[in-house]
Each structure stands twice: as structure tokens, then as C-alpha cells.
N, C-alpha and C positions, 0 to 999 in steps of 0.2 A: 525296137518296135514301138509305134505309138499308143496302140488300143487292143489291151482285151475285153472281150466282151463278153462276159461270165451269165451262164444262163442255165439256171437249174431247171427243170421240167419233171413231169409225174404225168403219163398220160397224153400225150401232145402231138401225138404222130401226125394227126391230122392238119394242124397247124406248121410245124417243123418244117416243111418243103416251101412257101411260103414267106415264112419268117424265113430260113437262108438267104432267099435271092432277092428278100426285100432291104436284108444287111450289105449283100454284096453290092445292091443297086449304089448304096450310099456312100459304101468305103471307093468302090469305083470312081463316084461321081467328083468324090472330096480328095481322091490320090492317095488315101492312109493306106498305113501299114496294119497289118490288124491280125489278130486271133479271135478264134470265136472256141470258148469254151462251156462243152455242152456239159452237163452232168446230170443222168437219168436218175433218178431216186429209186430205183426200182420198179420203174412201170411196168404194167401187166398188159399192155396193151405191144402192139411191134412199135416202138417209139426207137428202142434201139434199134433193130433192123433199118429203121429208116436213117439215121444218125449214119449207120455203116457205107450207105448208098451216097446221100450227103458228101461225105469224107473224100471219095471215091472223084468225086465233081470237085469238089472245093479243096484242096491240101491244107488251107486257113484253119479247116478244123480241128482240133482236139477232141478229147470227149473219157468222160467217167462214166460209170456204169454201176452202182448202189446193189447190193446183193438183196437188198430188201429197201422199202422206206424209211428212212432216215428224219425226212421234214428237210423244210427250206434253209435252216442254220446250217445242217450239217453239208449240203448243196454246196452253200455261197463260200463255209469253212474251208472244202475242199479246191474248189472254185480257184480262191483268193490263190492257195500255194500254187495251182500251178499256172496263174497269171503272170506275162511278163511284161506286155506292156506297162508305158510310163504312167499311161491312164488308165484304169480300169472302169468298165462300163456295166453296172447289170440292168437285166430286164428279164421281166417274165415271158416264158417261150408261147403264149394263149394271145398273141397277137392284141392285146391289150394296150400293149408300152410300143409308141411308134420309134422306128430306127432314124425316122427323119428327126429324130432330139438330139439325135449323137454328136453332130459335129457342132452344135451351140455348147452341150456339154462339154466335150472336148477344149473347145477354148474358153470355156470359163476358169477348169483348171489352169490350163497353161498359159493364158496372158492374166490371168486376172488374179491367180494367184491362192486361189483357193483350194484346201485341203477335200474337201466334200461339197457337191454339189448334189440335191437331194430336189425329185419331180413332183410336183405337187398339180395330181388332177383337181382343178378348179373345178372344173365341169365332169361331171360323173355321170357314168351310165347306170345305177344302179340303184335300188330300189329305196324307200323311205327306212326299210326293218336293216339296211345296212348303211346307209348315210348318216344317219341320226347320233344311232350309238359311235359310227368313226368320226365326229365331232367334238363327241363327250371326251372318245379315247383321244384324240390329238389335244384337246385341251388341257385334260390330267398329265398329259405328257410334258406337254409346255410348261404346264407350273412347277412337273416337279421335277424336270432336267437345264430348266433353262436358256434352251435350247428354240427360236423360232421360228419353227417350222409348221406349217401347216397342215402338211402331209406324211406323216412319218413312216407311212406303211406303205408309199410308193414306194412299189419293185425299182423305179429305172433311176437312179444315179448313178454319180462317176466319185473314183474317187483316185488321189494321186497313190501312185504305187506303194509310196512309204506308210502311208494309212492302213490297205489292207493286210499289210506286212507285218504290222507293228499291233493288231489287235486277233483276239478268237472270239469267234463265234458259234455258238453251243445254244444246245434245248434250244427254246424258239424265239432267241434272243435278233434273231436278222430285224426285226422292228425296229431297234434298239440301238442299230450301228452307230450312227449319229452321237448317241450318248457315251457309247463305249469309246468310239476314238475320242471326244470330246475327253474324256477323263486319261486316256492317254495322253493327252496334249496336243491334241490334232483341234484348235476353236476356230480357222476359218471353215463354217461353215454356210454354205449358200442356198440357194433354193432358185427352183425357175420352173413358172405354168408349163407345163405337159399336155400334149394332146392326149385324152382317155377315148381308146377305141373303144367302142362293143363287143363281146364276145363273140366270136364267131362260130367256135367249131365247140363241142362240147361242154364245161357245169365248171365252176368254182369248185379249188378244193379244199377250199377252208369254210368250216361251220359256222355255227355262233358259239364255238368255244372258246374262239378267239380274243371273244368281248370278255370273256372271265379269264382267260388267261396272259390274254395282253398286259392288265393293269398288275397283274400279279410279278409278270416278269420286267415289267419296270420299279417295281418297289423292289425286287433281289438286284437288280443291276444299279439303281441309286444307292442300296446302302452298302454291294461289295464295291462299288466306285468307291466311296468315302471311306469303308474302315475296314475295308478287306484284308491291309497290314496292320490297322490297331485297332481289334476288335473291341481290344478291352475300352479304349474310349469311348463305346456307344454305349456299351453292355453293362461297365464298371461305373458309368456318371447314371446313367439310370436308375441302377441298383441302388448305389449309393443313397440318391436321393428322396429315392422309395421309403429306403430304410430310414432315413434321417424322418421323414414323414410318419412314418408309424411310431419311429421313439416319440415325436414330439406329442404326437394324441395319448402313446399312452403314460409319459410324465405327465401331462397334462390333467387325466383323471385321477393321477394317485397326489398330485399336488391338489386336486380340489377336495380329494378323499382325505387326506394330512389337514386339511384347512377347516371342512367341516368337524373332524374330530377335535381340536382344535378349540375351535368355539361353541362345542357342544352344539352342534346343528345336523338336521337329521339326514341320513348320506346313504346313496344308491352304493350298492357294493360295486367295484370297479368291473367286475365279470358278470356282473347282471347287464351293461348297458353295452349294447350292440356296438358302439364306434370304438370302443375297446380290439373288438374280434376284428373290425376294419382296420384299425392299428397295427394289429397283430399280424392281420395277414399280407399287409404292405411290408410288416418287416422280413415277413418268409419269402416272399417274393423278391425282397429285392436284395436279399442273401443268394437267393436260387438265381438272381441275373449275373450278382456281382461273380458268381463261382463261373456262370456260363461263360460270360467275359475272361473269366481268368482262363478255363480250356481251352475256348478260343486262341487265345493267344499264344499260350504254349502251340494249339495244331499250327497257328499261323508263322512260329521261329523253326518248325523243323519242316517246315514247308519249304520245296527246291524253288520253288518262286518267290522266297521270302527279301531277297535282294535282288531283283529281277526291275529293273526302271529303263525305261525309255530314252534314249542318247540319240538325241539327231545330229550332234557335230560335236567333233575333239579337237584339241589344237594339240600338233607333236613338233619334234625335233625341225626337221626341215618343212612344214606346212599345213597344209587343213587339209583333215578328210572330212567327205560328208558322208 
């Protein structure tokens, strides 16, 4: 099979019939082979009713059913395992992300050889209280992933099968993908302008919490990339250094306290002068990191993912598997 095309939704009935036959038009038009998988989060509205009706017209489709809301991570989570396509495609079911993208995606993976291709609306339909701050958010993103992309929180990318295979996605980390496979070892990553529709049928369902929670769940995702298997090198050089810092201020005062005694000159008591207690408290602190680091590591060796690494080719006996 060439294309799944993984699509979480919350509330979308209205749009859903639509979106179908605006994907069928295109897998039609291009001869793919394709799956279309749906995954309801738990909508309160008949989103699933309509999904059943769907199914009924189209055999293409699949579909999950969320016993409650979940959020978009755990959607795309589920999404990914029962993907079989070679490409995988997502887009949000709000008629937003056009399906006329799919088949330039499509071959960007496959001839051109890239891991992840990610949609960047150039042109947005949306208001100043939401552009503004998704500039600041893509920029912070870009500084601290490394990663250039413009649009990080485009719903519509593709990405090659081994990709979605090979990472998880959790909490509300679907922003994030890009960085996550990037740290698995997936760095051809691409990008391509997108058409941004206007809403059609019904409200966004994401708040402005997203602008506080976004920057939060890129700072847990850069540093479990980096030291998720040796905690103690973040925790322990910190600590360390901390502490090495507070020894130096407070040899420092009892060397000038030794010095003035010394040459009979007149001396603040070492616990009269406040950079003393800042001495002091860099060294509890950076006791209380290096210890953090040390549990850390201990949870991180009896952890089942503790030798858990990413293998895209072996060489055996009689030839290569991939």
C-alpha cells in the first residue's frame, strides 16, 4: 500500500463527509493505493455515526474510537500503529489542510528521499492573538531543536513508514514529531508551503494554552532527547559545578577571615556577610542536583528501555536485511 492517511478528529462530523470525497477525488485522480485512518478522540457530537456511514461507501477506511478525549498525541500515537502504508500522511479532519498537498508530499518522500516532510502555512487565516505568538513558538523551536522549519505545528505532513514506527508520541508532544524522530535518527527533514484553508464548519480546539504549554513540552523533549539514558551527565556536571562554586566563595571568606587575623586587621565574621549563605546554598543545591542525577540514573538502568536503540540495517550470514 502506498498512503496512509492518519486523521485524528474531535467533533468534525460536519466537515467528515467532505473531507472523504475530497481525499477520494485525489487518490482517484493520482491511482494510489491508500488507507484513510480515522481516529475519533471521543467526540460528543455523531462524528462517529458518520465515520460508520463513511466506511459503509469507502472500504479504504479504518477508524478508532477514543472512549473519552485523549488530545492529538495520543490520536496520531494510535494512528501511527495501525498505519501500513509506505508513506504516511496526516492532516487535520476541519478541512483546513487541503488533500490536493498529498501527492507532492507523496513524492517528496519517495523520490527525493526524505524521512519527514512537514507543511508550512505561509499564508494563514488567522487572527493577529494567534500568529504572533506561533512565530515566537516556531522560533524557540528552531533555536532549540535545530531543526528548520517554519511551521512546526502544521497538522499535514508525510512521513516514511520507518519513522512513525520507530518513535512515540505522548502528552501533547504531536508538535514535536520532527524533533522526536530527529533524535531517533531520522535528519532528512523537509518542509513545503501548504495551502491554509479557512475554517469552515465549526471553532478551533485548541486554546491559548497551548502557547504555555507548547514551550514547556519542547524543553522535556530536548533534554529526554539528550540525557534520557544518562541523566546523570546533566544533573551530575551541574551539581558538581554548583558546588564547586559555593566551596570556592566560601574558602574564599575564611581565607580573607585567616588573612585579616593574620595581620591584625579588622574582619567581618564569615556568617555576618550574605555571599557566605549564597555559597552555602549553591552547595545544597548542587548536592540536592548531583543526588537527583544519581536516582535518575539508577530509575534510568532498571528501565526496560534502558538498551532500547534504533537499528535500520544489519549485515548477517548470507545478506542484508533492512
Amino acid at each position: 500500500m502506498q498512503l496512509s492517511l492518519v486523521i485524528p478528529l474531535f467533533n468534525e462530523a460536519e466537515s467528515l463527509p467532505e473531507l472523504t470525497a475530497w481525499i477520494e477525488r485525489v487518490m482517484t485522480a493520482h491511482g494510489f493505493s491508500y488507507e484513510i485512518v480515522f481516529v475519533d478522540d471521543g467526540s460528543t457530537d455523531n462524528s462517529w455515526q458518520i465515520i460508520r456511514q463513511l466506511r459503509q461507501e469507502n472500504p479504504n477506511i479504518i477508524a478508532l474510537r477514543f472512549r473519552r478525549n485523549y488530545g492529538k498525541s495520543a490520536g496520531l500515537n494510535c494512528g501511527f500503529a495501525k498505519a501500513q502504508g509506505d508513506v504516511i500522511i496526516t492532516m487535520d479532519a476541519d478541512l483546513q489542510d487541503s488533500p490536493e498537498e498529498i501527492p507532492e508530499l507523496y513524492r517528496m518522500i519517495t523520490e527525493q528521499g526524505l524521512d519527514i516532510v512537514s507543511g508550512w502555512k505561509q499564508k494563514r487565516f488567522d487572527p493577529l492573538s494567534k500568529t504572533i505568538p506561533t512565530k515566537l513558538y516556531n522560533w524557540a523551536a528552531r533555536r532549540m531543536s535545530g531543526i528548520q522549519l517554519h511551521d512546526f505545528n502544521c497538522g499535514l505532513k508525510a512521513y516514511r513508514r520507518d519513522v512513525v514506527k520507530s518513535i512515540e508520541v505522548y502528552g501533547e508532544m504531536h508538535r514535536y514529531i520532527p524533533v522526536i524522530a530527529k533524535w531517533a535518527g531520522f535528519r532528512k527533514i523537509g518542509e513545503k508551503v501548504v495551502q491554509h484553508q479557512e475554517r469552515k464548519f465549526g471553532v478551533t480546539k485548541f486554546g491559548m494554552e497551548r502557547f504555555i504549554n507548547g514551550p514547556l513540552d519542547l524543553m522535556v523533549i530536548t533534554f529526554v532527547s539528550r540525557f534520557g539514558k544518562r541523566p546523570m551527565h546533566f544533573f551530575g556536571s551541574v551539581g558538581m559545578l554548583m558546588f564547586m562554586m559555593g566551596g570556592a566563595v566560601s574558602l574564599y571568606l575564611l581565607t580573607q577571615k585567616v588573612l585579616a587575623i593574620t595581620n591584625g586587621a579588622i574582619f567581618r565574621e564569615v556568617t555576618d556577610q550574605p555571599l557566605f549563605y549564597l555559597g552555602l546554598l549553591a552547595m545544597v543545591l548542587g548536592t540536592q542536583l548531583f543526588l537527583a542525577g544519581f536516582l535518575a540514573e539508577m530509575i534510568a538502568r532498571s528501565s526496560s528501555e534502558r538498551n532500547h536503540y534504533h537499528i535500520s540495517e544489519t549485515i548477517e550470514g548470507e545478506g542484508s536485511k533492512v
